[in-house]
C-alpha positions as CSV (number, residue, x, y, z in Angstrom):
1,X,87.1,151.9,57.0
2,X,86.5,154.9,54.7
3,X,84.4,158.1,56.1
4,X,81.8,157.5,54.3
5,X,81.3,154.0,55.5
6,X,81.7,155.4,59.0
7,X,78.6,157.9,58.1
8,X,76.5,155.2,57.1
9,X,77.4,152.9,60.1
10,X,76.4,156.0,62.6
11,X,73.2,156.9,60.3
12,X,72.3,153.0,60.3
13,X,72.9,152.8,64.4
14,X,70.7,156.3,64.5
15,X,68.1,154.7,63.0
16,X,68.0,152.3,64.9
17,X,67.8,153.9,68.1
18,X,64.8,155.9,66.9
19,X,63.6,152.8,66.2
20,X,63.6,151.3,69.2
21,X,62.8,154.4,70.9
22,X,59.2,154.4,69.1
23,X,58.9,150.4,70.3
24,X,59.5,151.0,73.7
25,X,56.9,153.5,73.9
26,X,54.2,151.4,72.6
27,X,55.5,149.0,74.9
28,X,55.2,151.8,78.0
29,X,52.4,153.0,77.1
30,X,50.5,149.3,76.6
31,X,52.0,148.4,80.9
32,X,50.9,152.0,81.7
33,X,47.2,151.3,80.0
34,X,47.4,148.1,82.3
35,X,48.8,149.4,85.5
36,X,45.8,152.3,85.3
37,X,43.6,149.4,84.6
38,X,44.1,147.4,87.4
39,X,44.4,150.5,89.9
40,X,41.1,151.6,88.9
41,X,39.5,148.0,89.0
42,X,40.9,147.9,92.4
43,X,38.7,150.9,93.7
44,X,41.0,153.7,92.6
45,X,42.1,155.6,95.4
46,X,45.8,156.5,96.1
47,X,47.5,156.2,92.2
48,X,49.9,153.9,92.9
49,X,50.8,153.3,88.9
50,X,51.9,157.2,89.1
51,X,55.4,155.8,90.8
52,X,55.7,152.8,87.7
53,X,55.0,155.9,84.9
54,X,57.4,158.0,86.7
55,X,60.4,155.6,86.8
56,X,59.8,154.0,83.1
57,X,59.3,157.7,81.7
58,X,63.0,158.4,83.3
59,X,64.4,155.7,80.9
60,X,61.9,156.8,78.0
61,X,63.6,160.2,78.3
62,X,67.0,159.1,78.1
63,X,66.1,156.6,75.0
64,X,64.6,159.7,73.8
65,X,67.5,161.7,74.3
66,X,69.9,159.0,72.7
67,X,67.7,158.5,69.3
68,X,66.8,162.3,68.7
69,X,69.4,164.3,70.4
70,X,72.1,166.0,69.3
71,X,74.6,163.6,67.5
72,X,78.3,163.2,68.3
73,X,80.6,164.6,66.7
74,X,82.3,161.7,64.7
75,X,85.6,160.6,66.0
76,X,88.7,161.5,63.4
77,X,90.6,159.0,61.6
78,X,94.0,159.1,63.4
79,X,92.1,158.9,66.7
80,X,90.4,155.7,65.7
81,X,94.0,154.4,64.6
82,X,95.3,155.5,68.0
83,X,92.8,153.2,69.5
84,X,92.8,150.1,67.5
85,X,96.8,150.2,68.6
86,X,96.0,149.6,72.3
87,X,94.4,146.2,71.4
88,X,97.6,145.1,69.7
């Protein structure tokens, strides 16, 4: 595998991620619309959904992270052909 194949391969999987990253947020943000819904149909009181944002906004910062942080540096050829030897 050339370099320049490998630069596509880590732009494509970059991509992606950001991809996904904008997915699960409209996916969070549609269960927290619905948790707040049901708390305040229940009376309101204590915000219970506060604990369910918390947690899923942990991962969201991580996929966040992952997607739109700083990229690895890419891995040079003899280390790759170093690796592939330990599976033979």
């Amino acid at each position: 595998m050339d370099e320049n194949e490998t630069l596509h391969r880590a732009a494509e999987k970059r991509l992606k991620d950001q991809s996904g990253f904008w997915r699960l947020l409209g996916i969070f943000a549609i269960v927290w619309l619905i948790l707040t819904a049901v708390w305040w149909m229940a009376g309101g009181g204590y915000f219970w959904p506060a604990w369910a944002i918390f947690g899923m906004g942990i991962a969201l910062a991580f996929a966040g992270w992952g997607a739109f942080g700083p990229r690895q540096k890419m891995p040079s050829e003899q280390r790759i052909q170093d690796e592939m030897r330990k599976f033979t």
